[in-house]
N, C-alpha and C positions, 0 to 999 in steps of 0.2 A: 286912539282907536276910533274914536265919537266923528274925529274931526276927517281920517281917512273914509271912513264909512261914509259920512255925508258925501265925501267928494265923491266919489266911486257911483255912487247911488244916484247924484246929481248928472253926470256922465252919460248912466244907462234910462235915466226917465225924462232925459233934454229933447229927443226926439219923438215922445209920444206924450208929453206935457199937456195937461190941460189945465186953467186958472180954476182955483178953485173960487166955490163960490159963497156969499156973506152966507146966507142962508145956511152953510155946513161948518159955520164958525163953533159954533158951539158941541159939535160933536169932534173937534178936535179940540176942545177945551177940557171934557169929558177924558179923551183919550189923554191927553195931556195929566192930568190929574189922576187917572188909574196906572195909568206907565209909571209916574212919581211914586206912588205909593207901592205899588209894585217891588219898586227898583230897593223903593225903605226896606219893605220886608224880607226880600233875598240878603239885602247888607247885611242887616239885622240877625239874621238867623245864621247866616256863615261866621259873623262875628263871634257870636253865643254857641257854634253846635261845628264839630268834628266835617270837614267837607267831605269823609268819605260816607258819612251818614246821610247829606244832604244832595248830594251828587247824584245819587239814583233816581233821586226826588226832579230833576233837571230835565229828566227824559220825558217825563209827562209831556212836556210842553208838544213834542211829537205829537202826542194824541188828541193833547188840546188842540192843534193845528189843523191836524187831518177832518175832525169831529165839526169844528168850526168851517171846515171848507165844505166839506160839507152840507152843513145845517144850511150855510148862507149861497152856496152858490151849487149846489147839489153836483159838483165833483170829488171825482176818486183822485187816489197818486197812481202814476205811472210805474212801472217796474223799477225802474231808475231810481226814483225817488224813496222807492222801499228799498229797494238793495242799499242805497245811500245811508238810509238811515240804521237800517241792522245792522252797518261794518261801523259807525258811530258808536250807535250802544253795546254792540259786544267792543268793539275797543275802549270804549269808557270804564265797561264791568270787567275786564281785565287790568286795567289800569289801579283799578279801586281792589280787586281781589291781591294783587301784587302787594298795593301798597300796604292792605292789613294783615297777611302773610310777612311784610318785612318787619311790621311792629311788632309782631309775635315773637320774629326770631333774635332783633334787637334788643339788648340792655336795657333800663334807663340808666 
């Protein structure tokens, strides 16, 4: 998925490229190292904890995003971008409703 991602991404930002520069090495060193840990802690806790519990917890990231665009570049989302994201989370919290309705109705 790591490897499609990059290509696809590499694709869409080949035409508006610019070199980065030494001077901003270390703020992707920074990000490099919070993404890392980042990425531990999600394993970690899906590992340790039921995903229909953690799952809702996922949606944040929405608001972390919006809040972050924000603060940093003082833009809203579009209409699109909200409709996008509400057919996401209500199909997510139907997803997750389902599947704890089917543990209910199921044996072990």
């Amino acid at each position: 998925m790591l490897a499609m991602l990059s290509l696809f991404a590499t694709v869409l930002a080949w035409p508006h490229w610019v070199t980065l520069r030494a001077e901003h090495a270390w703020l992707f060193g920074v990000l490099a190292i919070t993404g890392a840990i980042g990425q531990w802690g999600l394993t970690h806790a899906f590992r340790h904890t039921p995903a229909s519990l953690l799952a809702p917890l996922e949606y944040t990231a929405l608001v972390w995003g919006l809040g972050l665009d924000w603060l940093l570049w003082n833009t809203l989302p579009d209409r699109s971008m909200l409709l996008g994201a509400a057919v996401i989370i209500v199909a997510g919290l139907y997803l997750l409703r389902r599947e704890r309705v089917s543990e209910v109705i199921t044996p072990p």
